[in-house]
NUPA-835035 format. One record per residue: residue number from 1; x, y, z of N, C-alpha, C in turn. Coordinates in steps of 0.001 Angstrom, whole numbers, plus 500000, padded with zeros to 6 digits. Example, Ala and Ser with C-alpha at 12.3 -4.5 7.8 and 13.67 -1.06 7.14 Angstrom:
2
pos;nu;nv;nw;cau;cav;caw;cu;cv;cw
1;513190;494310;507800;512300;495500;507800;513200;496700;507800
2;512850;497750;507080;513670;498940;507140;512900;500030;507870
***
This chain:
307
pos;nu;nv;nw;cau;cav;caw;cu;cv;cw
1;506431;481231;484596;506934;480311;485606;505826;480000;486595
2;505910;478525;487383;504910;478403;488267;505047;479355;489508
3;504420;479261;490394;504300;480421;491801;505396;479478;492298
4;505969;480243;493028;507375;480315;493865;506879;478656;495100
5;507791;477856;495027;507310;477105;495453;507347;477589;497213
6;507669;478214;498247;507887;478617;499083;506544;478977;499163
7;505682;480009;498258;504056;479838;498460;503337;479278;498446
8;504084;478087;497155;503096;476869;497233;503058;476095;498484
9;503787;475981;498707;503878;475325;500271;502854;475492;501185
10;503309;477050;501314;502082;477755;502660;500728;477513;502023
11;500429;478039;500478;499422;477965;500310;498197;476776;500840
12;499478;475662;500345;498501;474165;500773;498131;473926;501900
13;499040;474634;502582;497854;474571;504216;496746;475614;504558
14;496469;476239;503783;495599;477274;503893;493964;476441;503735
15;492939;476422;504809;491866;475800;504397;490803;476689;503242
16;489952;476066;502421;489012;476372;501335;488319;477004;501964
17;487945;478124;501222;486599;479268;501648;485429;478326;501936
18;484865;478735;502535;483375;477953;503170;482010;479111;502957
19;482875;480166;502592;481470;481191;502535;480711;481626;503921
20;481521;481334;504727;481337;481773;506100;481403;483536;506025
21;480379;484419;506948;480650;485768;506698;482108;485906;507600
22;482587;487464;506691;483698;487389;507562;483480;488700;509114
23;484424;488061;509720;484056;488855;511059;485560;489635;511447
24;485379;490839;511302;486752;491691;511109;487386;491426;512551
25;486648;491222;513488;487480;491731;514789;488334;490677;515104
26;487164;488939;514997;487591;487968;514684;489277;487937;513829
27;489600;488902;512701;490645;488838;511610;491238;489371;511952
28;490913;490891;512900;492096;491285;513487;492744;490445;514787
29;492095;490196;515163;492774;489088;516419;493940;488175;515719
30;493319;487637;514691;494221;486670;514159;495375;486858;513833
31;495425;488436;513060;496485;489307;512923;497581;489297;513829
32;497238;489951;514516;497957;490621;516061;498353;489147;516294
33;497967;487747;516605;498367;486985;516690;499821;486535;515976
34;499414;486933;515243;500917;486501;514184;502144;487505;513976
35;501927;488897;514635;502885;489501;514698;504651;488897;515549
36;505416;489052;514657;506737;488576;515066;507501;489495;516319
37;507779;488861;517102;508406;489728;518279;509425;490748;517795
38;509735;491623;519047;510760;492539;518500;511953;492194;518386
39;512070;491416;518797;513917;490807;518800;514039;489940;517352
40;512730;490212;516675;513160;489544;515352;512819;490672;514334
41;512705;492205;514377;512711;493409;513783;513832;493604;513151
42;513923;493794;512327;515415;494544;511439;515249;495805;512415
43;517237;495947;513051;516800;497280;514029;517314;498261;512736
44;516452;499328;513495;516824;500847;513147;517790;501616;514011
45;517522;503178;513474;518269;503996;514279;517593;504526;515473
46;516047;504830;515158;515258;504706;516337;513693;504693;515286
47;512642;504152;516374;511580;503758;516063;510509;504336;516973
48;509847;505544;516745;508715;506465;517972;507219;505982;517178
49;506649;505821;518028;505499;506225;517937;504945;507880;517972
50;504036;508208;517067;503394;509867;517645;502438;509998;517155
51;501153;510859;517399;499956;511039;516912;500332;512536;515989
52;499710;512267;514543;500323;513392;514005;498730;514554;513909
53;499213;515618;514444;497825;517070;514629;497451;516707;513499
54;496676;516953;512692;495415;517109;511155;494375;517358;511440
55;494158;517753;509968;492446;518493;510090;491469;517130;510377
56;492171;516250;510122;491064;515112;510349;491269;514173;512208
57;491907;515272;512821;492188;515008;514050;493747;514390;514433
58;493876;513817;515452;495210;513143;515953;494954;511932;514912
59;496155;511516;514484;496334;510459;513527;497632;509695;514156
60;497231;508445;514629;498834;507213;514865;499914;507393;513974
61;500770;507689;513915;501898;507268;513225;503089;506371;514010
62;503884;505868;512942;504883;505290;513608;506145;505775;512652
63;507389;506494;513134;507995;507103;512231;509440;506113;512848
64;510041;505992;511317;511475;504846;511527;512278;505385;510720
65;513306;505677;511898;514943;506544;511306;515750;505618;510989
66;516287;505294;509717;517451;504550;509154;518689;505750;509513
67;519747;504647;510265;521101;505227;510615;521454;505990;509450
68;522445;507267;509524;523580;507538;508899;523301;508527;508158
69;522582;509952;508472;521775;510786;508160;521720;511890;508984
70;522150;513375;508580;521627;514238;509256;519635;514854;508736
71;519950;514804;506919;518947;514893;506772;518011;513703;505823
72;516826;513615;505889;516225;512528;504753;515326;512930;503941
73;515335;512431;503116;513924;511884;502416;512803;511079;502894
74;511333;511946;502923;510406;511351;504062;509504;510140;502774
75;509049;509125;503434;507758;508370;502473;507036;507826;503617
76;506137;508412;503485;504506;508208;503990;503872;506796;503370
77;504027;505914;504272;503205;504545;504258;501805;504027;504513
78;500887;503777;503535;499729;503347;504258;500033;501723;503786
79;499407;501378;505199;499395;499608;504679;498091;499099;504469
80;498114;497668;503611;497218;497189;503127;495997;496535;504248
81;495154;495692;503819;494100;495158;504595;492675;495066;504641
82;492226;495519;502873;491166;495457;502223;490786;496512;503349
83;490984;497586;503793;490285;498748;503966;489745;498425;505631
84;489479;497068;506413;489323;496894;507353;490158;496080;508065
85;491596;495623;507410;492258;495532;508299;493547;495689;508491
86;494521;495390;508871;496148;496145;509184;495931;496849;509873
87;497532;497375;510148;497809;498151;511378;499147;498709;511630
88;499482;499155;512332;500932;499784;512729;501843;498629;512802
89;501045;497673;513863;501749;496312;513949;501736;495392;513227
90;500984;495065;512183;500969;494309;510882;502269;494125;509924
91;502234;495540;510013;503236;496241;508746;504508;496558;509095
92;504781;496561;510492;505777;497001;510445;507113;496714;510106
93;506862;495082;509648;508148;494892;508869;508467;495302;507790
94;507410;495643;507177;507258;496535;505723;508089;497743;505764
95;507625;498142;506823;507929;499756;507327;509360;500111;507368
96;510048;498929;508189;511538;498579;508520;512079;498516;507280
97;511847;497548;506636;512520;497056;505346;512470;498687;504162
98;511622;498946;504196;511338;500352;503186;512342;501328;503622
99;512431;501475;505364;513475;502458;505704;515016;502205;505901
100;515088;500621;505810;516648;500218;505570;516844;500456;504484
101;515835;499895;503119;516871;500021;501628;516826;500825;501345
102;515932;502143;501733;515928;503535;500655;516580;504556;501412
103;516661;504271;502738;517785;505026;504031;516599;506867;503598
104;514978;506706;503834;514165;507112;503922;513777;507547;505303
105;513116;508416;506082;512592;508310;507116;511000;508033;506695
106;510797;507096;507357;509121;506524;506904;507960;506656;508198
107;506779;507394;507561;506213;507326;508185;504933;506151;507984
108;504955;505621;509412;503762;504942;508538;502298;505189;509369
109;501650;505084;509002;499736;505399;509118;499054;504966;509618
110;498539;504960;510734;497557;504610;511705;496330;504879;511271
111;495624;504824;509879;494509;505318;509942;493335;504561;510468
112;492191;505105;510001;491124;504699;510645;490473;503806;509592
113;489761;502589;510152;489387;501521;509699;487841;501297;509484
114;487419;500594;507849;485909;500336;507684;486045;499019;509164
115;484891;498437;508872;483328;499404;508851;483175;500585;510076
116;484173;500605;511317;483698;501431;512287;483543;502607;511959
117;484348;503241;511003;484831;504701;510352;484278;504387;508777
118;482835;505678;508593;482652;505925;507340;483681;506472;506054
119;483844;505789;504984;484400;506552;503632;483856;508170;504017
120;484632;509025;503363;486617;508842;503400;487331;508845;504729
121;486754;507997;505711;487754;508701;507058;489198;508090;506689
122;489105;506921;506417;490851;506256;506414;491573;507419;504857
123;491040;507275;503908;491635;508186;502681;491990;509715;503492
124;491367;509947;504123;491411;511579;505146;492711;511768;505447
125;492181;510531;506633;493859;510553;507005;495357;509762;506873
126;495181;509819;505690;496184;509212;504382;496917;510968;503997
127;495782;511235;503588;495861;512710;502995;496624;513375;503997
128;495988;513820;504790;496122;514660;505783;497833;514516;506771
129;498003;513164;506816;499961;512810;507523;500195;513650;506489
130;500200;513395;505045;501364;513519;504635;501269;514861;504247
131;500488;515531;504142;500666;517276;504729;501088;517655;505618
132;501075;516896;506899;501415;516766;508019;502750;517138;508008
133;503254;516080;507481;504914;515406;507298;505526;516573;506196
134;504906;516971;505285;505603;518057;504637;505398;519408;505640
135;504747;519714;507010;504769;520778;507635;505736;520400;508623
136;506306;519152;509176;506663;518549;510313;508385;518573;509961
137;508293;519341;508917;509931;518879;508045;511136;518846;509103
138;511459;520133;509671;512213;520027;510769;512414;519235;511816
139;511144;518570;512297;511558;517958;513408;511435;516407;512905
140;510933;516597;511688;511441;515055;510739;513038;514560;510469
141;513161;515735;510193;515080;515654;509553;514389;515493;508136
142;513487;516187;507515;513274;516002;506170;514229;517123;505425
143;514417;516581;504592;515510;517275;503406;514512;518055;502502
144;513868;518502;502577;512782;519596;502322;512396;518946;500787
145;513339;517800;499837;513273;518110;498676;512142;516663;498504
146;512428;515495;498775;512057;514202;498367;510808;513998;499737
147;509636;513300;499237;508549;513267;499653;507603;512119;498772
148;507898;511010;499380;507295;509934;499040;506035;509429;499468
149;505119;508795;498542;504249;507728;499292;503787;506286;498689
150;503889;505659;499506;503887;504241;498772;502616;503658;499867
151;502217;502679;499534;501283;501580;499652;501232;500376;498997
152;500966;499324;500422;500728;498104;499398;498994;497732;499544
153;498804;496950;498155;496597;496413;498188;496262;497842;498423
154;495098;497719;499426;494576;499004;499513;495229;499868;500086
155;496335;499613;500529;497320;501198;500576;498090;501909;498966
156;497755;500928;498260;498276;501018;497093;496838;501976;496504
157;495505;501784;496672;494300;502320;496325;494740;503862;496964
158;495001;503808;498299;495210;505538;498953;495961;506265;498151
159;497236;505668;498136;498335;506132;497287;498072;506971;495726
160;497194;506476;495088;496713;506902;493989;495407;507695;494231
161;494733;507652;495673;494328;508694;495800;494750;509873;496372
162;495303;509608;496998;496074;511047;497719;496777;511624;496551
163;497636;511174;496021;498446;511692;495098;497432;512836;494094
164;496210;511978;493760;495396;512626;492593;494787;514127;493898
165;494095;513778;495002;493628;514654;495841;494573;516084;496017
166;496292;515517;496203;497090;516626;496626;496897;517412;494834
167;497362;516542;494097;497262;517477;492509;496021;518369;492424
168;495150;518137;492790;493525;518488;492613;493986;519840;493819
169;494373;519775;494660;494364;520853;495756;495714;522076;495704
170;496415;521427;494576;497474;522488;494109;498205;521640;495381
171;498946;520897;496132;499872;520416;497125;500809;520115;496365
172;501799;520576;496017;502668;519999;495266;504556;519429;495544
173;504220;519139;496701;505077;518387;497519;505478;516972;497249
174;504614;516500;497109;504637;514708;496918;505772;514364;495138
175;506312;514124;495395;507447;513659;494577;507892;512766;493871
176;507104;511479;494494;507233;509829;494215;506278;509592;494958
177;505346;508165;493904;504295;507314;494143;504695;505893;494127
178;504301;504969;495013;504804;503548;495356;503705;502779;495113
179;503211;501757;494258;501762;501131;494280;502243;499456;494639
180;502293;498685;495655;502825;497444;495440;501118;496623;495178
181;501077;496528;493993;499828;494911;493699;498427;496049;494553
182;498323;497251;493553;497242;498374;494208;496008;497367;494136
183;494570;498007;494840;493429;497655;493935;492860;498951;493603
184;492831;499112;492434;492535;500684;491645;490871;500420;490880
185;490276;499234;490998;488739;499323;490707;488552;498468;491618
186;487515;498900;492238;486744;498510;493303;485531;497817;492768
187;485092;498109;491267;483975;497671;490320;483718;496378;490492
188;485193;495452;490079;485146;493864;490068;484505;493358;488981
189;484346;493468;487624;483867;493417;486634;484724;492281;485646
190;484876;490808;486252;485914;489916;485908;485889;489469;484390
191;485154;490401;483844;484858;490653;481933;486006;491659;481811
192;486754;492454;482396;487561;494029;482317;488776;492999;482630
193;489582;492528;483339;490763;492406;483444;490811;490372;483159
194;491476;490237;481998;492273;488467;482245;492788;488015;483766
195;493318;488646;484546;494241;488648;485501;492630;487746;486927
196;491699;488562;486467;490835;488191;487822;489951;486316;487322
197;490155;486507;486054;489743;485122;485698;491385;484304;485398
198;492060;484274;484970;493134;483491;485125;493549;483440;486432
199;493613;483767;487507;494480;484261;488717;492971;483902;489825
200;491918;483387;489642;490463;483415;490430;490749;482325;491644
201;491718;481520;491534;491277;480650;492485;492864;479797;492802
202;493328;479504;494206;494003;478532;494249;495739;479706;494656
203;495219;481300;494850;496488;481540;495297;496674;483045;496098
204;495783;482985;497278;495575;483381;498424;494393;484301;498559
205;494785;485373;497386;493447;486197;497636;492429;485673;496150
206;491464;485357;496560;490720;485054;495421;489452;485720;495041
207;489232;485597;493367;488615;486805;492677;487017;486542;493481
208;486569;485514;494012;485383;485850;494476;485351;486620;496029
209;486750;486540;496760;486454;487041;498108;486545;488350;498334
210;486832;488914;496116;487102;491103;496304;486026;491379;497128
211;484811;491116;496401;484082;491728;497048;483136;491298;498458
212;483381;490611;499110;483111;490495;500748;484150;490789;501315
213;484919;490872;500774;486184;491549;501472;486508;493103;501609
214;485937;493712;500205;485403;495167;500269;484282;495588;500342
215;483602;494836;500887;482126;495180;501632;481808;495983;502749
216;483007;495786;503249;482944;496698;504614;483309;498625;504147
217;484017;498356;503411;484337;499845;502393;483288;500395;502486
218;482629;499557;500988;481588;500110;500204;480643;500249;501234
219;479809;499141;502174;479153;499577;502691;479040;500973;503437
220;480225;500686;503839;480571;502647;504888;480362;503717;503439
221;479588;503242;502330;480052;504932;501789;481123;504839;500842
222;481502;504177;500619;482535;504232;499220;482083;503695;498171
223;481944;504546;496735;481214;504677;495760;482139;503625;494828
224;482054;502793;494454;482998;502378;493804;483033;503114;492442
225;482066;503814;492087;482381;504442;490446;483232;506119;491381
226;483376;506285;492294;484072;507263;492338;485716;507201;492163
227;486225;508244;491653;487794;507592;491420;488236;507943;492812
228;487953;508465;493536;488773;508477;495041;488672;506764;496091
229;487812;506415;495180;487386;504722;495899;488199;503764;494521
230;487894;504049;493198;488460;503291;492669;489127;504166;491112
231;490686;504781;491700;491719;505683;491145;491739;505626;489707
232;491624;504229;489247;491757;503938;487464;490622;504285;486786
233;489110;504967;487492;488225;506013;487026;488562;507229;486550
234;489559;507647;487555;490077;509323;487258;489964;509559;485571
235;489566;510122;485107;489650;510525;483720;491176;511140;483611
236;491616;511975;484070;492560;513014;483695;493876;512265;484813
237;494807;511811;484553;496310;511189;485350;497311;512437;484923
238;497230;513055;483788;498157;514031;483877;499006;514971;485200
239;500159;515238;485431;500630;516041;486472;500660;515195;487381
240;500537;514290;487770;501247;512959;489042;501914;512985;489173
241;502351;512831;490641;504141;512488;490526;504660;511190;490090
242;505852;510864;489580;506056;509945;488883;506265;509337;489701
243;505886;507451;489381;505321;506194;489841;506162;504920;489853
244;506470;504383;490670;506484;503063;490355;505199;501747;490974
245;504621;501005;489807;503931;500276;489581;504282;498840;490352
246;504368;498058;491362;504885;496578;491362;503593;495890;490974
247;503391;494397;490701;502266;493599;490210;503171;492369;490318
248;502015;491936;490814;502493;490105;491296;501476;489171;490068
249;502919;488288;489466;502360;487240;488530;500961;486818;488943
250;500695;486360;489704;499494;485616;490253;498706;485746;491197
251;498520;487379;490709;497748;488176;491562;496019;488410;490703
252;494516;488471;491278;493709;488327;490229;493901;489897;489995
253;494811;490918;490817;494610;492612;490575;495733;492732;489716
254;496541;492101;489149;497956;492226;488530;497304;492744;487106
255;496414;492930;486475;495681;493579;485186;495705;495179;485150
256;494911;495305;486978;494475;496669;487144;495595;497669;487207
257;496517;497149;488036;497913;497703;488468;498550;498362;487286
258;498525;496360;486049;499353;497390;485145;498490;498351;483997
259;497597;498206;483644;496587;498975;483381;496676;500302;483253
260;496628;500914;484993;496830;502099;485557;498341;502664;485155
261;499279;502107;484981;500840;502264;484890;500656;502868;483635
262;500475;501633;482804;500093;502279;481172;499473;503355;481065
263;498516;503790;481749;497273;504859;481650;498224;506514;481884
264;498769;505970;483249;499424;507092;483669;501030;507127;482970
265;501271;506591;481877;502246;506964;480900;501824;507600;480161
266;500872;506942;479671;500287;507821;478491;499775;509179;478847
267;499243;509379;480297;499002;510627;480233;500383;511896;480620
268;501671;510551;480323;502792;512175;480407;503774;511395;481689
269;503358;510795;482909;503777;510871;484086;505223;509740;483847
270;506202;509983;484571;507292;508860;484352;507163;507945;485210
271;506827;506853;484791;506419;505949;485483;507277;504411;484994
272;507190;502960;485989;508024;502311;486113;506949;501007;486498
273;506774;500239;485604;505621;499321;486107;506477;497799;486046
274;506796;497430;487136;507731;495415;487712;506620;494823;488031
275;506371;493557;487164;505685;492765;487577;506906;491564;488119
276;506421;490933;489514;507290;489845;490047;506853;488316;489991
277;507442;487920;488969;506983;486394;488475;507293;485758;489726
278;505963;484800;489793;506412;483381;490427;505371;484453;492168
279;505539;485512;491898;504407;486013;493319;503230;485709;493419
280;502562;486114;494629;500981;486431;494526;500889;487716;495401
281;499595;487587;495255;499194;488679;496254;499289;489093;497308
282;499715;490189;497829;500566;490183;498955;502024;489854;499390
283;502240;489490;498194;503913;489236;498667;504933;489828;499339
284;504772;491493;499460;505517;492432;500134;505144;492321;501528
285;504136;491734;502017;504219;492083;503259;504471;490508;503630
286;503950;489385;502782;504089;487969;503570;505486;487158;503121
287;506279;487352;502090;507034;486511;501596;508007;487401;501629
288;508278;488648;502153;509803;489357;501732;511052;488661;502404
289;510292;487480;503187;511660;486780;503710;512644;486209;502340
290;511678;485916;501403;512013;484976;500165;512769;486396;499489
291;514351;485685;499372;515225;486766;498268;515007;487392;496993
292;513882;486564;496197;513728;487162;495094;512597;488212;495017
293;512111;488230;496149;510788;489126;497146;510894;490216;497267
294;511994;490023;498549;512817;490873;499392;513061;492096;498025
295;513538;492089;496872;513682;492663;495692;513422;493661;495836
296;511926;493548;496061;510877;494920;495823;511309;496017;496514
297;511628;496153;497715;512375;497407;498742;513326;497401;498001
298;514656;496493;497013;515434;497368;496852;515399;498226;495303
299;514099;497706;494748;513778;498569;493376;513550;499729;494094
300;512085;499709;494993;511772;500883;495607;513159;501665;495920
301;513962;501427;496559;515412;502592;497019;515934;502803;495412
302;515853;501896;494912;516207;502256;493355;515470;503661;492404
303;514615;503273;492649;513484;504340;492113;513433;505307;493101
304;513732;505498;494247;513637;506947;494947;515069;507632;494675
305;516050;506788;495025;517697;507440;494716;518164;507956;493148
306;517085;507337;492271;517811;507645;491048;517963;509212;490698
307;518722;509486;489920;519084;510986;489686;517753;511273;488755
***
């Protein structure tokens, strides 16, 4: 099917790359600009801010209680932003929406951002909440049993690293993995996936802007042949917690995503890979207004509630 015409729309007002360098602070401004007021938040039951203790220091969080619960199921959120940008306030409709349909307490991640912060500081403290959050159980209202983490883009990259990091460290808490439209090679090798040459141009993120867009990463120190920078290296996926995969039709990363899904079946893990026709990239955080979008949170509650 063609892309959802609701993107096509926006898309066409979007002006053509010029090859201008990009200037992060410049992008975060723009950001923060576009954040939607609070009176247009899906409410919760309550919504705190707190800095969570870790070995990698005080870490932002923002933790969101869905009504009707003495105890929950926690999922640890990192959000997307090619590694230099997002935020607490970016995402937080993400955040909302994740903790209405899965009736989850969610934390989500303040980490620290390229280029100011060298590789691994943001993966650190990815890692590090959600140890956090499995020590914090009590004053979470965590139900000691369910322990999620999801990400979308490069929160989708953390996600598959933390997960592999906690396995590697014997942590064996984490329960469920969330990847919405990951980027799991950082390589960019548009000979390796159809998806980055069919999908290159004409539908938001495009296959030439991966890499100035993860420049700020790599430059800080992230190896792209390392699998903690790019997860679908890992040789060994065995022992993961089991996954669900999302991938957007007309995404140029929709190859890698499912790729990795396949990979980590085969190595044993139960896993669940939705690709969403008629998307692009980013759709979870820009289009979940659109109903057939919106979807994705309620697979996600699907895939955490199932028996």
């Amino acid at each position: 099917m063609p892309i959802h015409p609701e993107i096509a729309k926006i898309l066409s007002t979007l002006p053509a790359p010029d090859g201008s360098p990009l200037d992060p602070e410049a992008m975060r401004a723009g950001e923060a600009a576009q954040i939607p007021p609070l009176e247009d938040r899906i409410p919760l039951h309550a919504v705190e801010d707190a800095a969570a203790a870790t070995r990698s220091g005080d870490v932002p969080v923002r933790i969101y209680t869905p009504p009707g619960a003495d105890a929950y199921g926690v999922l640890v959120y990192f959000h997307g932003g090619a590694f230099f940008l997002g935020s607490l306030d970016t995402h937080d409709h993400v955040a909302r929406s994740l903790a209405k349909e899965t009736g989850y307490k969610v934390v989500s991640v303040g980490y620290r951002l390229a280029p100011e912060n060298a590789f691994p500081a943001g993966l650190d403290d990815c890692y590090e909440v959600v140890r956090w959050a499995a020590e914090q159980g009590e004053s979470l209202g965590w139900d000691g049993q369910n322990l999620a983490i999801a990400g979308d883009s490069s929160g989708g990259t953390f996600v598959a690293a933390v997960a592999a990091k906690a396995h590697d460290e014997g942590f064996d808490r984490i329960t469920h993995q969330i990847l919405f439209y990951p980027s799991l090679d950082l390589d960019f090798d548009v000979d390796r996936y159809a998806s980055l040459r069919e999908n290159a141009e004409g539908f938001g993120l495009e296959t030439a802007g991966l890499k100035p867009f993860n420049a700020f990463y790599i430059d800080s120190g992230a190896d792209p042949a390392d699998p903690r920078v790019s997860p679908i290296k890992r040789e060994d996926l065995s022992g993961l917690p089991k996954a669900l995969v999302i991938t957007a039709e007309f995404d140029p990363l929709r190859d890698e995503g499912e790729f990795y899904g396949q990979r980590l079946k085969d190595a044993g893990v139960d896993v669940k890979v939705s690709r969403y026709a008629g998307a692009n990239h980013g759709f979870v955080q820009n289009f979940s207004w659109i109903p057939e979008f919106y979807r994705a949170f309620e697979e996600t509650a699907g895939f955490l509630n199932r028996d």
